[in-house]
C-alpha positions in Angstrom: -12.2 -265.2 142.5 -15.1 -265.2 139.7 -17.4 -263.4 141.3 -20.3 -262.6 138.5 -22.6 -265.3 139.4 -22.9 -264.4 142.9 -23.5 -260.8 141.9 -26.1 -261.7 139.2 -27.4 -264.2 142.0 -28.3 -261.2 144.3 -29.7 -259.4 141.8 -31.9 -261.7 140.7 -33.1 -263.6 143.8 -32.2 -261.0 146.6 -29.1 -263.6 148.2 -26.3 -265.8 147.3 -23.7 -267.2 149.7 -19.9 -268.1 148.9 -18.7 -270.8 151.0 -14.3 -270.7 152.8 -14.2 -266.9 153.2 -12.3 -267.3 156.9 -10.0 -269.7 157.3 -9.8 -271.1 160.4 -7.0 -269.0 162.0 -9.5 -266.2 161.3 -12.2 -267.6 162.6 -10.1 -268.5 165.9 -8.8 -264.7 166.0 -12.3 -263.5 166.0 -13.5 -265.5 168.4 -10.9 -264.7 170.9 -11.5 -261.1 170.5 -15.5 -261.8 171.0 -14.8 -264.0 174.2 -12.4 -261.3 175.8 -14.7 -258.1 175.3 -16.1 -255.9 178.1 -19.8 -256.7 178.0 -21.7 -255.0 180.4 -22.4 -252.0 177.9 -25.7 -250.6 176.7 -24.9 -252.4 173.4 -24.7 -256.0 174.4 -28.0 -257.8 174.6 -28.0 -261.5 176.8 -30.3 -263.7 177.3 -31.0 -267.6 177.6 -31.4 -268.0 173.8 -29.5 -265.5 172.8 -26.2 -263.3 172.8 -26.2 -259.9 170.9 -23.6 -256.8 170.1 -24.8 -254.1 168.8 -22.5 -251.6 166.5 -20.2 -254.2 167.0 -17.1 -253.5 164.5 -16.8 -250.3 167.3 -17.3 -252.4 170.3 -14.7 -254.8 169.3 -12.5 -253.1 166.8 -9.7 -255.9 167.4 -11.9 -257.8 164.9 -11.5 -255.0 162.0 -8.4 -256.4 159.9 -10.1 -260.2 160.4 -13.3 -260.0 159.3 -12.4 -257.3 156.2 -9.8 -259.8 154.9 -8.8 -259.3 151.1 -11.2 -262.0 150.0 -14.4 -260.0 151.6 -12.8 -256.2 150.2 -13.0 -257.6 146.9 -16.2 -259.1 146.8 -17.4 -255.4 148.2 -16.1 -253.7 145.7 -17.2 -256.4 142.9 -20.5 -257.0 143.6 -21.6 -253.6 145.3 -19.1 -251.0 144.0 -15.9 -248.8 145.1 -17.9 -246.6 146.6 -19.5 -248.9 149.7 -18.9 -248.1 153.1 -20.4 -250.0 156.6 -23.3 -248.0 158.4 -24.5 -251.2 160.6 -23.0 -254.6 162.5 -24.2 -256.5 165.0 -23.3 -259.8 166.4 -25.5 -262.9 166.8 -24.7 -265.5 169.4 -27.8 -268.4 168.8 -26.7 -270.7 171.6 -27.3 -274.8 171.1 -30.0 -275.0 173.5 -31.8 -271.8 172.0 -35.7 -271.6 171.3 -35.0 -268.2 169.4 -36.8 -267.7 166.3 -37.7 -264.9 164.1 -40.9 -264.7 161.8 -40.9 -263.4 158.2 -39.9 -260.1 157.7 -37.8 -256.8 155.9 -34.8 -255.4 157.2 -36.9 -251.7 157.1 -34.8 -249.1 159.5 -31.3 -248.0 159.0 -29.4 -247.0 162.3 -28.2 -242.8 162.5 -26.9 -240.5 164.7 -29.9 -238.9 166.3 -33.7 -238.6 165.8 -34.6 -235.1 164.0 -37.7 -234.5 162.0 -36.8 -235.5 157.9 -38.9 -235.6 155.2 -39.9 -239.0 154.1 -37.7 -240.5 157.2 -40.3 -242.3 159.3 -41.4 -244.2 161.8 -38.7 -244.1 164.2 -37.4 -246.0 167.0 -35.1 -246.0 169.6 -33.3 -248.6 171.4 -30.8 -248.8 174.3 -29.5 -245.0 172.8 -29.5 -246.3 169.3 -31.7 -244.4 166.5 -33.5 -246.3 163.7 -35.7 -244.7 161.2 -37.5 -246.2 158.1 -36.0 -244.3 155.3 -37.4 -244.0 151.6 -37.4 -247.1 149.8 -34.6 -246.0 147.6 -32.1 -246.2 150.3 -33.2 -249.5 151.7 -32.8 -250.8 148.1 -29.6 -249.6 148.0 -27.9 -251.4 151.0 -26.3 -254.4 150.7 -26.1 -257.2 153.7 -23.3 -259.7 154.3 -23.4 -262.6 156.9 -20.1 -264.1 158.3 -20.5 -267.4 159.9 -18.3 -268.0 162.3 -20.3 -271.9 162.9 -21.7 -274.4 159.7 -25.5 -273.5 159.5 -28.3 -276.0 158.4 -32.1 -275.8 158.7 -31.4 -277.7 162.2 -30.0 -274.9 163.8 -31.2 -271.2 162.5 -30.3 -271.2 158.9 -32.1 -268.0 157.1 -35.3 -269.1 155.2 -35.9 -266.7 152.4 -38.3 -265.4 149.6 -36.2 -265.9 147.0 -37.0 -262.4 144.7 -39.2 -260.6 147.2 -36.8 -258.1 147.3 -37.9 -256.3 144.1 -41.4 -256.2 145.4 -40.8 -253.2 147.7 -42.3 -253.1 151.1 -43.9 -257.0 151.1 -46.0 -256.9 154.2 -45.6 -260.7 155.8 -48.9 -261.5 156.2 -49.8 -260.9 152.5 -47.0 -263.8 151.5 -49.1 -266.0 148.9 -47.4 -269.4 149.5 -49.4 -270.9 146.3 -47.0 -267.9 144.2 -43.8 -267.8 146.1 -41.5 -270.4 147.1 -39.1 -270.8 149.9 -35.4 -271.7 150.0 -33.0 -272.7 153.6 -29.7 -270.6 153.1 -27.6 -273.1 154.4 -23.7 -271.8 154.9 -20.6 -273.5 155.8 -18.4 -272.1 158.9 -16.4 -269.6 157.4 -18.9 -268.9 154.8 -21.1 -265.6 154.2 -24.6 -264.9 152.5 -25.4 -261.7 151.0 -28.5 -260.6 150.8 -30.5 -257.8 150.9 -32.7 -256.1 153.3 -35.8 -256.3 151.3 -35.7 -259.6 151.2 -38.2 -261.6 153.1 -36.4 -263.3 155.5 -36.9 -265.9 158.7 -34.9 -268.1 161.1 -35.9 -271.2 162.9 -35.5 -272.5 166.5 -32.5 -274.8 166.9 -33.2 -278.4 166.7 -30.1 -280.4 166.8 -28.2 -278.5 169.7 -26.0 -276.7 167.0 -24.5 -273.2 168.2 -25.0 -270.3 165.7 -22.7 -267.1 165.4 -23.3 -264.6 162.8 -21.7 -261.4 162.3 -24.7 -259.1 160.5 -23.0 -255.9 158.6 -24.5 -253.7 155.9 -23.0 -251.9 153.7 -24.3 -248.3 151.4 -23.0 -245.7 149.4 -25.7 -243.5 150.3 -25.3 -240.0 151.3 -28.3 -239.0 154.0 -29.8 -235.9 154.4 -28.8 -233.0 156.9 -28.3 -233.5 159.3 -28.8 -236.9 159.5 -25.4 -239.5 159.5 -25.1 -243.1 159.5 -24.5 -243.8 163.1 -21.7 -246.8 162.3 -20.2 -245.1 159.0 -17.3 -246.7 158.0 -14.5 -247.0 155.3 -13.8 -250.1 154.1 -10.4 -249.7 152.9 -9.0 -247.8 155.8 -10.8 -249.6 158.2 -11.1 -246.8 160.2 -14.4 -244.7 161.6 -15.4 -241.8 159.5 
């Protein structure tokens, strides 16, 4: 796979996507091992418009040689580097019927082991046992984000809306978007297709209009080595597909 222009296009704009990743058997395998996992752990999130799983490649580890396939391990190591490892995943379940939508906004926390006082490492939050923390912009500019779509996604039902290159303008407070400047683009993607983006990029999802289910698996990806004694909370090797 030529895989250049998608790296340039992330550079440049902040997202690309790169359409028949999965195959269907893969997408079938990875919905089976969604639809028979335990759920009534702190990490899973339900509601009317929406189904969640938090750390997810550890809650459903059956998913681990499916979704890091040899088509997605090379486009990691192509477009990000060798050195890339998961620290985050989470799974989106954006049911037909949802009303669910999410206004502009930057991915601005990364998710570690514990809450301790670091320098430049702030505000924090936690959530159902999980830390988050805002760290210096260097490491958010350093993680990369890929999106597996396990249904076709449109502007009818959820698709990101983006500002295309408002990645490279650091933290980009929402309300301070000037529409008559930027521009806005629907990252429509095909089931079994992913976007990259990354987490500095203004970003926003819809309501669903044409009664179109949504599921997304979310997972970032750094080479970054925290400060003690902070650890990614989800750190994982790519290659080995194992928990380090």
């Amino acid at each position: 796979m030529e895989l250049s222009k998608y790296k340039t296009d992330v550079d440049d704009n902040g997202f690309t996507v790169i359409e028949n990743i999965y195959n269907d058997a893969e997408i079938a395998g990875i919905v089976s091992a969604i639809e028979n996992t335990d759920t009534s752990g702190e990490t899973f999130r339900k509601s009317a418009d929406l189904f969640a799983i938090r750390q997810f490649l550890k809650e459903v580890p059956t998913v681990l040689p499916l979704v890091l396939n040899d088509t997605l391990k090379e486009i990691i190591t192509s477009i990000f580097g060798e050195d890339y490892f998961i620290v985050k995943s989470i799974y989106f379940d954006k049911p037909g019927a949802s009303n669910w939508f999410v206004a502009y906004h930057q991915d601005l926390t990364i998710s570690v082991d514990r809450k301790v006082p670091v320098e430049n490492f702030g505000p924090w939050t936690v959530k159902q046992n999980q830390f988050a923390v805002q760290p210096p912009l260097q490491v958010l500019q350093n993680i990369f984000t890929i999106r597996i779509h396990l249904d076709a996604t449109d502007e009818n039902n959820g698709a990101l809306r983006v500002v295309p290159q408002s990645h490279r303008k650091g933290i980009y407070r929402p309300e301070t978007i000037n529409w008559d400047v930027e521009t806005e683009a629907s990252c429509n993607v095909g089931r079994g297709g992913i976007m990259i983006m990354k987490p500095l990029l203004l970003h926003s999802s819809g309501r669903t209009t044409n009664n179109n289910r949504r599921r997304v698996l979310h997972i970032e990806f750094s080479n970054a080595v925290l400060p003690q004694p902070l650890q990614w909370a989800e750190k994982m090797d790519v290659a080995v597909t194992t928990y380090l």
